[in-house]
C-alpha positions in Angstrom: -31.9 48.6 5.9 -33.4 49.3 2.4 -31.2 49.3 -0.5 -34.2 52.0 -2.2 -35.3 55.2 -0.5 -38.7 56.5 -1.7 -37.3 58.9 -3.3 -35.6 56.6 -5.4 -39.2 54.2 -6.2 -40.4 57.5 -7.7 -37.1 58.4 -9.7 -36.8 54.8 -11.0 -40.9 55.0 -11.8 -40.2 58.2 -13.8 -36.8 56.6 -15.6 -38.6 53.2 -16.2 -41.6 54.7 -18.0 -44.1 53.0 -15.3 -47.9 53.6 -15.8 -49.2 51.2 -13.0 -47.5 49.2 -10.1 -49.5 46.5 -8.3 -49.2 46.0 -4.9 -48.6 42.3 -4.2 -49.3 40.5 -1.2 -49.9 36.5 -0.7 -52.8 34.8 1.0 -52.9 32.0 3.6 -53.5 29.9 0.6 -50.0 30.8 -0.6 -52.1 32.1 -4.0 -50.6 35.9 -4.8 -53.0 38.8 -4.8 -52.5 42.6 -6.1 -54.0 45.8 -5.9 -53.3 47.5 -9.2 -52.3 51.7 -8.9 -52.0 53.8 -11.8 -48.5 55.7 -10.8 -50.3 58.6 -9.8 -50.8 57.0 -6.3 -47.4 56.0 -6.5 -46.8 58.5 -3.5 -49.6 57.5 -1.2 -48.7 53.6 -1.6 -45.2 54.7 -0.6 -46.8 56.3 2.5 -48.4 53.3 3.5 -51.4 54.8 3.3 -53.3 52.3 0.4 -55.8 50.2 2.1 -57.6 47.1 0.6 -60.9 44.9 2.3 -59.3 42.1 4.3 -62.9 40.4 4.3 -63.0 39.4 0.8 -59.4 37.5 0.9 -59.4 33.9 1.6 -58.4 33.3 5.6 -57.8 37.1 6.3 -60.8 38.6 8.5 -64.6 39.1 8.7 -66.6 42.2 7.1 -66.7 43.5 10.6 -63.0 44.3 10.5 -61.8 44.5 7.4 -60.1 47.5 6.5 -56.2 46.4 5.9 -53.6 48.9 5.1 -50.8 47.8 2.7 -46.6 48.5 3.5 -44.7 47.6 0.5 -41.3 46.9 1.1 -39.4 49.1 -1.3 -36.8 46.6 -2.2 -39.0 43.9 -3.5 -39.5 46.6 -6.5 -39.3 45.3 -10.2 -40.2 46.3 -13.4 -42.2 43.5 -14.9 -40.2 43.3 -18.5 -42.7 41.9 -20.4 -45.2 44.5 -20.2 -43.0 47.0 -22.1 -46.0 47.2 -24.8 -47.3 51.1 -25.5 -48.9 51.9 -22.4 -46.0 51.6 -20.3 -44.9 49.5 -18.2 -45.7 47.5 -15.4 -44.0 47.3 -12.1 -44.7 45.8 -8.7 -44.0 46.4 -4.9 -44.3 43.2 -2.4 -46.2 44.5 0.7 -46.5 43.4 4.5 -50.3 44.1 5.4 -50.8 46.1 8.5 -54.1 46.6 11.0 -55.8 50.3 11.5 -53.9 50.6 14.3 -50.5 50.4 12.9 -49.7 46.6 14.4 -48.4 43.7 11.9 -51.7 41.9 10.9 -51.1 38.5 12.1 -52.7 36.7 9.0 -50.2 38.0 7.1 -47.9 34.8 5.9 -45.4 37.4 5.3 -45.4 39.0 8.4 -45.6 35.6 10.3 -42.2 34.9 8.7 -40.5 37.6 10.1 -42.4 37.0 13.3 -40.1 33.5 13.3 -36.8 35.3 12.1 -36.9 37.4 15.3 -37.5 34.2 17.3 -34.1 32.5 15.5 -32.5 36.1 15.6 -33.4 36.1 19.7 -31.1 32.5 19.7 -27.6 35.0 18.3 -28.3 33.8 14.6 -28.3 36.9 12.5 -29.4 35.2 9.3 -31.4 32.2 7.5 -30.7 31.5 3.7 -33.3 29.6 1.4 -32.5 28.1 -1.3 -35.2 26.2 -3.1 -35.6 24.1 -5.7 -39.0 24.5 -7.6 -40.1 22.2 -10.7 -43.1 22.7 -12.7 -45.2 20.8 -15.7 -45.9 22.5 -19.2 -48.4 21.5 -20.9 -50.4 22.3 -24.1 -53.2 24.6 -24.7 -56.5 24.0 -26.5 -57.7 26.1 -29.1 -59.7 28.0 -26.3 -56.8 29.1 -24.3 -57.7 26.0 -21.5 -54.8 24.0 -20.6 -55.2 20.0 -21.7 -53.4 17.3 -20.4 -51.1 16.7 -23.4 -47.8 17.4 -22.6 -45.2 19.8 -24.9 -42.4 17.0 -25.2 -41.0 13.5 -24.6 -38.0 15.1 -23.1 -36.6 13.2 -19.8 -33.5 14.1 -17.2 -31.5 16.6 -18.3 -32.5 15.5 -21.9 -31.6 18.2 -24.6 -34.0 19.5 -27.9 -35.2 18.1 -30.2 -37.0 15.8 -27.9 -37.1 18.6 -25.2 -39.7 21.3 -26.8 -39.6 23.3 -23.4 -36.6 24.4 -24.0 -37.5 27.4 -26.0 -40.0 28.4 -23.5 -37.7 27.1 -20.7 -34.9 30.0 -21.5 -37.5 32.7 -22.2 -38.5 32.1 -18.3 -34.6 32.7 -17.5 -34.1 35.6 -19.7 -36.9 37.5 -18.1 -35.8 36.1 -15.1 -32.5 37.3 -15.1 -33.8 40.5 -16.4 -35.5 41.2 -12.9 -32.3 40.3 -11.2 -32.5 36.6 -10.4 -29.4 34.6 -10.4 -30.6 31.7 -12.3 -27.8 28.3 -11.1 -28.9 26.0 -13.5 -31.9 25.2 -16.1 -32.6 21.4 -17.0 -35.5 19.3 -18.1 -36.8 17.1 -15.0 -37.4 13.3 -15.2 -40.8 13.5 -16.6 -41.6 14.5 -19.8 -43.3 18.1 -20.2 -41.5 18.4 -16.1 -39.1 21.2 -15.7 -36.7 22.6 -13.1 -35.0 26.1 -12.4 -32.8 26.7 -10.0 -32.2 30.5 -8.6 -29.6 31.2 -6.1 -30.1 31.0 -2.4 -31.4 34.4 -0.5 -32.2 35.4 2.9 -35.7 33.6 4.2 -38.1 36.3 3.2 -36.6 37.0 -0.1 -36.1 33.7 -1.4 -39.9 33.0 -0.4 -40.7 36.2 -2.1 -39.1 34.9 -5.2 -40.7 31.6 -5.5 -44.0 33.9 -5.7 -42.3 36.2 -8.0 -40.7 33.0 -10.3 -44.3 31.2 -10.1 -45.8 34.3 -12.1 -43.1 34.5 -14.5 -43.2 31.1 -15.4 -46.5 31.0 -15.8 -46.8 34.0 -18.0 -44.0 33.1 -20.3 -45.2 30.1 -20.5 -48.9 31.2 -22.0 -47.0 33.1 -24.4 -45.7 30.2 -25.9 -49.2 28.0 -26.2 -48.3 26.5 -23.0 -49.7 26.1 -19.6 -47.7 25.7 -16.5 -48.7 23.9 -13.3 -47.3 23.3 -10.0 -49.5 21.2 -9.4 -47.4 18.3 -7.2 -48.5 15.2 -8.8 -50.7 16.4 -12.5 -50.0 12.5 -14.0 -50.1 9.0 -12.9 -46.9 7.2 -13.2 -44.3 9.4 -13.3 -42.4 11.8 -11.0 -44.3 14.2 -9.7 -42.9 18.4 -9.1 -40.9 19.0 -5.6 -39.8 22.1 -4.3 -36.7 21.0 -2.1 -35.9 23.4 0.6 -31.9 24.0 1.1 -31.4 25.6 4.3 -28.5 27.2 6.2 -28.1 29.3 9.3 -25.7 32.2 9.8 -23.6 34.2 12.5 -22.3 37.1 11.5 -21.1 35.9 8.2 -20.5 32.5 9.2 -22.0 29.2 8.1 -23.5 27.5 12.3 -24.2 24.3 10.4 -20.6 24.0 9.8 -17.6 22.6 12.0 -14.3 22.0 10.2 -13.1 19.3 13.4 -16.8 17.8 13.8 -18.0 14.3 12.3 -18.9 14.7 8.6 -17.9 18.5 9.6 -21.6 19.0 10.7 -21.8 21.4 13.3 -23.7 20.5 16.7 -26.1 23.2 15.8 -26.8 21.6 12.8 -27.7 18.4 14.0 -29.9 19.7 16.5 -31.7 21.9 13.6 -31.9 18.6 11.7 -33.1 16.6 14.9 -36.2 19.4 15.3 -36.8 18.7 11.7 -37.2 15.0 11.7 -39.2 15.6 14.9 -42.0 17.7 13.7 -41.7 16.8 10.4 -45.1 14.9 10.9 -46.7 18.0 12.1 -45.7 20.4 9.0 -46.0 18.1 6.4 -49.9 19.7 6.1 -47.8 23.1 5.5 -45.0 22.0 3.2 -47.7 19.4 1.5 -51.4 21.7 1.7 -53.1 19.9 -1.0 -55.0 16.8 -1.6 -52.7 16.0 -4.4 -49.9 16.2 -2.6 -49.9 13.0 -0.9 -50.2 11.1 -4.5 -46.5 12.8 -5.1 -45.4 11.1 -1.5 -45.3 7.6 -2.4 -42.8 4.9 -3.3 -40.8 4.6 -6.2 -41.0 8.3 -7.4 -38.1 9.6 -6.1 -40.2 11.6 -3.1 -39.6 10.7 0.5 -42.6 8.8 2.3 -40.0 8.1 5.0 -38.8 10.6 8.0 -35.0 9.9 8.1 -31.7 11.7 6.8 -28.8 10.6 5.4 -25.4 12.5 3.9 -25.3 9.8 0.7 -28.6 8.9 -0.7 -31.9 10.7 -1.6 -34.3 8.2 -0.4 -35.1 9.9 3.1 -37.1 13.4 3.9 -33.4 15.2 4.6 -30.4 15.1 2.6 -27.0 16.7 3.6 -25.2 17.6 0.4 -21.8 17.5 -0.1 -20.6 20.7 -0.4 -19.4 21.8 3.1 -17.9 25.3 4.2 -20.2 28.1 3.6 -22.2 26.0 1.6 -23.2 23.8 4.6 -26.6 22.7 4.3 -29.9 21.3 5.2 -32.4 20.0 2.4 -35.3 19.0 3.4 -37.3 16.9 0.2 -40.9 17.0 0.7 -41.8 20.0 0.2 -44.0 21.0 -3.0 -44.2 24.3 -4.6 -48.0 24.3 -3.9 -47.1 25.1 -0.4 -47.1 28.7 0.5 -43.5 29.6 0.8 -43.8 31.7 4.2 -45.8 29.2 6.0 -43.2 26.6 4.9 -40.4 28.4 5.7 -41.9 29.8 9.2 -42.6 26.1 10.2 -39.4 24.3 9.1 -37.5 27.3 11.1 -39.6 26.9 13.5 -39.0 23.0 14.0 -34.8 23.7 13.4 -34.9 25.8 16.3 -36.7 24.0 18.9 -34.2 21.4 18.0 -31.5 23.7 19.1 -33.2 24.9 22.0 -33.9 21.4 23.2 -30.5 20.6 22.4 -32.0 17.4 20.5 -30.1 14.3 19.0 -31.0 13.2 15.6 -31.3 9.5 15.4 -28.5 7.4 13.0 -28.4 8.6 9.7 -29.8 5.7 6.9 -27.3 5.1 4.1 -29.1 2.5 2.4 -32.2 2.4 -0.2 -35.5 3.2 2.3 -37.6 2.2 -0.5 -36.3 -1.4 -0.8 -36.6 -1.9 3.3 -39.7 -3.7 4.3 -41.9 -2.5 7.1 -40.1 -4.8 9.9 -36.5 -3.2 9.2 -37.7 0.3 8.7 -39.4 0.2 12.6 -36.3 -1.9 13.4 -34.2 1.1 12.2 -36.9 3.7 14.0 -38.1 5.0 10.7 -41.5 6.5 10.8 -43.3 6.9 7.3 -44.7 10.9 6.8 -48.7 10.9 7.0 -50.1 9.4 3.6 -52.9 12.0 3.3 -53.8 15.5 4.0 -56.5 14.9 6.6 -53.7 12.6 8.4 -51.6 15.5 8.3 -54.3 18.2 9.7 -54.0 15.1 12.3 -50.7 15.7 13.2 -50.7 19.3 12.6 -53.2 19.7 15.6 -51.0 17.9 18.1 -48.3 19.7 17.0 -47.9 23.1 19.5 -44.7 24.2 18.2 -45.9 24.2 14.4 -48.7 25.6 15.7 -46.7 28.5 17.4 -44.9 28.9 14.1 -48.2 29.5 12.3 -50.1 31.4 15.1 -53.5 31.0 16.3 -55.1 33.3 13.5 -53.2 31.7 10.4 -53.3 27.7 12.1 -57.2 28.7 12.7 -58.0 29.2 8.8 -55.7 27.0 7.4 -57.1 24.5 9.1 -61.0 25.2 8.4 -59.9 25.8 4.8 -58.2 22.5 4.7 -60.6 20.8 6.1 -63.5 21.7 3.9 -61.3 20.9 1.3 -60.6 17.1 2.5 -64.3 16.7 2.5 -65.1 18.2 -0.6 -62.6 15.4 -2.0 -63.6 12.7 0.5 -67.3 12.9 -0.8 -66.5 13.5 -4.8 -66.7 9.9 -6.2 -63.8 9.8 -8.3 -63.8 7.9 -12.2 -61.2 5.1 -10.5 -64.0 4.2 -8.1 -66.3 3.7 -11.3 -63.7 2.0 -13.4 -63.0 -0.2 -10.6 -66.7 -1.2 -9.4 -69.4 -0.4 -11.7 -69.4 -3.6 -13.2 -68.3 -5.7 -10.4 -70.9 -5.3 -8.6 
């Protein structure tokens, strides 16, 4: 049920002094588009009767059928606080994008989501909370507005000012933040310098996807307000830690934590390990979801503090899935790979989707590794059954395609494009000839 009524979107409009909303939707790209309204079509937006061209969004649909109607789900509305300047302000409805003929448009990374949720919901759970973890990389401007590669600060773990210059910009993010009613858990500098981390608190699947879009923007509008430019870009510098978005997970029953069993081993429910053993078992197949860029796969390497290794463990933070300790409602899964240039939906969709085959096939997660993974050669990692997480994206498209199950939690229309655009953009890199292969060989041979 929604909290707001229409009635109250146009009283709050009125109140708030809004002159335009934009009607925000995500691509399969995970990259956020709008459709700007002056508040005079407030009305017919609420009536789901504002329509956009689906042909000229990346992965959507040809010309031939592209008219796209957009449903805005009335409690995603928010008054964006910094654009209280003369003209009035600003404010912006999340929307589900619907066919001509009333049906969920299955490109929709929203609507796949939910698509998923029913699937879990089908299984007795009534609810899935998200909480993620999302770090990001400031860096400075040049003169003409274009962000360089010189970072803001020198600042390292947890480090405070003066060496930690973000921090100015850092709690202008969680003022507006908290403004538009986020829950903000903790604020820290990251290991890197210029690297940053904010932590919100955990939310039902769709809304805690809706507000990594809706935290991406606000960092990265505060952010040029201070000189600065923020990336999420998963691995911007050689040599040091590169930006994770960890993905906390829990599922529900009626008010109760299912990964939790006060009498079990470690108190881990059989439910959970079952989710966890569907993790670890397509965890080779998603990794093109939770990882979707060429970059990514220079984050996944050794010695960075990012998994390369599919194994979990309730102690260290070497493998792919950690177990916190908190138990009790706080029961958890976190998965490590991810990176917040993954669409959150299609990350979400396909992790959920993994979790639950593992409940349906009621499958057995293998021993859990409480040692370093990084210092184990190759011979004791296949001796221990650890498998290593593809090492680049077109290995991952590999995966992906012999994947069914991922490729039910993506469906054929969004699997389709993702794919092709993925694919181009393997061999757009695999053909570039990078300045390493010049340093390396111009001279040598």
């Amino acid at each position: 049920m929604s909290t707001y009524s229409r009635e109250d979107i146009m009283k709050m409009a009125k109140k708030q002094n809004v002159n335009f909303i934009r009607l925000q939707f995500t691509d399969i790209l995970g990259t956020i588009k709008n459709v700007e309204i002056p508040v005079s079509q407030l009305e017919k937006a609420l009536d789901n009767k504002m329509m956009f061209d689906g042909s000229s969004i990346e992965g959507f649909v040809r010309i031939e059928e592209s008219d796209m109607y957009l449903f805005p789900d009335l409690d995603t509305w928010v008054v964006f606080p910094w654009t209280a300047g003369g003209d009035g302000k600003v404010a912006r409805l999340i929307c589900d994008i619907y066919n001509p003929d009333g049906t969920p448009f299955d490109g929709d990374p929203r609507n796949n989501l939910k698509r998923v949720l029913t699937e879990m919901e089908e299984l007795g759970f009534t609810d899935f909370n998200l909480g993620p973890e999302p770090e990001f990389f400031l860096f400075k401007l040049d003169v003409n507005g274009e962000p360089t590669l010189e970072l803001n600060d020198k600042g390292g773990y947890f480090d405070l000012a003066p060496t930690d210059l973000g921090e100015n910009c850092r709690r202008d993010i969680v003022i507006e933040l908290e403004k538009m009613g986020f829950e903000i858990e903790a604020s820290h500098h990251e290991v890197a310098p210029g690297q940053h981390e904010i932590d919100f608190k955990y939310a039902d699947a769709v809304s805690a996807c809706d507000d990594i879009q809706t935290f991406k923007l606000v960092v990265k509008t505060i952010a040029r307000k201070h000189g600065l430019h923020a990336t999420f870009m998963p691995k911007p510098l050689f040599g040091v830690n590169g930006s994770g978005m960890h993905f906390n997970m829990s599922l529900f029953t009626e008010g109760k934590n299912s990964f939790f069993d006060e009498n079990a081993d470690k108190q881990l429910s059989e439910t959970m390990k079952q989710f966890m053993a569907g993790i670890l078992n397509h965890a080779s197949g998603f990794t093109a979801v939770t990882n979707p860029t060429v970059n990514s796969y220079k984050r996944l390497v050794p010695g960075y503090e990012a998994p390369c290794y599919i194994a979990w463990s309730a102690r260290n933070r070497s493998p792919l899935v950690r177990i916190p300790a908190s138990r009790g409602m706080s029961t958890r899964v976190e998965v490590r790979s991810v990176d917040p240039s993954a669409n959150p939906y299609l990350a979400m969709a396909v992790m959920l989707k993994a979790g639950l085959d593992g409940i349906k096939n009621n499958m057995t997660p293998p021993e859990s590794i409480d040692r370093n993974i990084y210092v184990m050669d190759k011979q004791e990692r296949e001796a221990a059954g650890i498998k290593d997480l593809p090492g680049t994206l077109f290995a991952a498209l590999e995966e992906l395609k012999n994947d069914q199950v991922i490729i039910d939690g993506l469906g054929e229309h969004i699997f389709e494009h993702f794919v092709e655009a993925k694919e181009i953009e393997w061999d757009m890199f695999r053909t570039q000839v990078h300045p390493w292969e010049r340093e390396q060989y111009l001279e040598m041979y």
